[in-house]
Each structure stands twice: as structure tokens, then as C-alpha cells.
N, C-alpha and C positions, 0 to 999 in steps of 0.2 A: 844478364842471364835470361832466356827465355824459359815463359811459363812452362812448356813441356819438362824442360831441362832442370827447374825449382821442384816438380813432381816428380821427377824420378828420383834426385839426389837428396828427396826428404825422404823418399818411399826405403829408397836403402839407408839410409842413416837411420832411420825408422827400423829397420830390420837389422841392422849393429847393436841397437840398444835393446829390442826386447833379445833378440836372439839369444847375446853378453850376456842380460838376466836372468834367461832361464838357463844357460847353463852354468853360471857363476851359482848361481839358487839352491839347481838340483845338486853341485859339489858339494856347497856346505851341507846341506840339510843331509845328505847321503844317504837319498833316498829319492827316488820318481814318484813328484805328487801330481798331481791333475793339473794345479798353477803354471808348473815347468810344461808341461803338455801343449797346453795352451800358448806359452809364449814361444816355444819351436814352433806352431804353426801358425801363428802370426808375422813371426819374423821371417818364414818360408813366403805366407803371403805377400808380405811388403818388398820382398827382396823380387819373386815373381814380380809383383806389379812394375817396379823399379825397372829392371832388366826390359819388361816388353816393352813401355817408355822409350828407354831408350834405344832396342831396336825399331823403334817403329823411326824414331827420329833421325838414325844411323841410314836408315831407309831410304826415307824421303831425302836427307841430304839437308835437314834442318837440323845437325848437329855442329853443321859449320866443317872442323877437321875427321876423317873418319876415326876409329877408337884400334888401339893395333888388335890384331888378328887374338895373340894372347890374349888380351880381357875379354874377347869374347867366350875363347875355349873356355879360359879356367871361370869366368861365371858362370857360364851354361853346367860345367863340372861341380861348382858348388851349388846350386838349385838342384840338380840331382843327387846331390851329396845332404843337401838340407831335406827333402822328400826324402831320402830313406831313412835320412834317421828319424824326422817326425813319427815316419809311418814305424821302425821299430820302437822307438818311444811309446808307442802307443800299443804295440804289441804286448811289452815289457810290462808299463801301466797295468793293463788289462790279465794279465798272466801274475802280476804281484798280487794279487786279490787274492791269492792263491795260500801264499805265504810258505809254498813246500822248497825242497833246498835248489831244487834245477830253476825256478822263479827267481831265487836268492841270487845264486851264480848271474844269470844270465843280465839281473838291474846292477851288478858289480863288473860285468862288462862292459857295461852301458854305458857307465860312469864317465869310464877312461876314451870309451869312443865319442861321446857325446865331447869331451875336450880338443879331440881330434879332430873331429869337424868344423869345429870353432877355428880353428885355429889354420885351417884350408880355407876356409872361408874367410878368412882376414886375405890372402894372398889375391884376388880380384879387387876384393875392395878397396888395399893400400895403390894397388898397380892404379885405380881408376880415379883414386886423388891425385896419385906422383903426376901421371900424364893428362888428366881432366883440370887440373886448379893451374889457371893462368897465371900467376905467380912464379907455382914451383916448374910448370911444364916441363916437366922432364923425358928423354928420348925413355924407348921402350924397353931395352936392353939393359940401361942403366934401374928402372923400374922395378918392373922385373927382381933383377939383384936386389935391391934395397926390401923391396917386399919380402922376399923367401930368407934377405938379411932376418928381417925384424919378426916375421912367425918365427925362425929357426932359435932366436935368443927366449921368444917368450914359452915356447915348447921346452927348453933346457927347465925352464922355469916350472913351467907347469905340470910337466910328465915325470919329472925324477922320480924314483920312488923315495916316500918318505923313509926317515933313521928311524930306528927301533932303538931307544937310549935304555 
């Protein structure tokens, strides 16, 4: 594995785990603290860093195989997908101070979208295992599949609404 190639795919696994933290965090705690804040724009950062990595080395042709066309979209789609939720994270943060009920509503939006980003953002990242890990190398298409497979099962999961017993 070339250095380039060992700093990207730490910079985004890097950005899996804080990312997973802060929004696994801000679910339990059921509430947007500073901490969660913090770890959505860290894991924005490292996924940033990660991604231009790897464009630069898609570039130059130091990647070895190009990356299909999809990983590109749907990364680029989750870096804009992770930027705007930081930046309303931070809106929400900053407007909870508040504590009036439109504040209330709007960090109970947040909650459920902030899962829903996570869980887009798994769909580049699996795709970029499935076909990046010489191992499993697997074609794009089949990828793909497998990836919007395994968000689709963990969204059953994690979206349902809870039972009222």
C-alpha cells in the first residue's frame, strides 16, 4: 500500500469513527452538546482530507486502478451532506441556548437527520472497501448493491419509530 494511499484510508476510517461517535452520542444523550459538535467537524475534516488524498492520487495515476465514477459522485455527495449538517449542528447548538419551543422542535429534527446522514454516508464508504480492498475487489455494480444492501437494513434499524407500550 502506498503512503499516500495508508493517509487517506486512515483519514476516512478516521472520519467513520469520530463521525459514528458523535452521532451515536448526540442519540443517546438526546440532546446537541458541544462534544457532538465537535466530532461532526472533525470527522467532516478527516473525510475532506481523505477524499482530496485520494483525488489527487486518482489524478496523478498513483492510484494504480481508477475508482468508478459512483464513488466519486456519492463521496463528493457525502462531504456536502456532512458540511451541511455540521454547519446546521451548529446552527441548532447555538439556537438551543435559547431553550424556547421553535429551538426544542428544530434539535428534534436534528436528531433524526443527523442518522440520516450517517447512514448516506456509509454508502461511499462501503462502496470504497467493496472495490478498493484487494481481497474482496469487487466489480462496481455488484458494490454498489451490497452497499445501499447494508445502509438499507441498518436504516430499518435505526429509523423505525419506537413502540409506545
Amino acid at each position: 500500500m502506498s503512503p499516500l494511499l495508508m493517509i487517506a484510508s486512515i483519514a476516512i476510517t478516521a472520519a467513520l469513527v469520530f463521525y459514528t461517535i458523535g452521532v451515536f452520542a448526540e442519540r443517546r444523550a438526546g440532546h446537541l452538546a458541544g462534544k457532538h459538535l465537535a466530532l461532526f467537524w472533525i470527522g467532516l475534516a478527516c473525510d475532506t482530507t481523505g477524499t482530496t488524498v485520494m483525488t489527487i492520487m486518482a489524478r496523478s495515476g498513483a492510484a494504480g486502478e481508477a475508482a468508478p465514477a459512483i464513488h466519486g459522485i456519492t463521496g463528493l455527495l457525502a462531504i456536502v451532506l456532512m458540511l451541511f449538517h455540521a454547519g446546521w449542528a451548529t446552527v441548532v447548538y447555538v439556537r438551543g441556548r435559547r431553550h424556547d419551543e421553535k429551538a426544542i422542535r428544530q434539535e428534534q429534527t436534528f436528531h433524526r437527520f443527523s442518522t440520516i446522514v450517517w447512514l448516506l454516508w456509509l454508502v461511499p464508504y462501503i462502496i470504497g472497501l467493496l472495490v478498493g480492498i484487494p481481497m474482496i475487489h469487487m466489480e462496481t455494480v455488484p458494490a454498489v448493491a451490497l452497499s445501499c444492501a447494508i445502509v438499507a437494513v441498518l436504516a430499518f434499524f435505526l429509523l423505525k419509530p419506537a413502540r409506545n407500550n
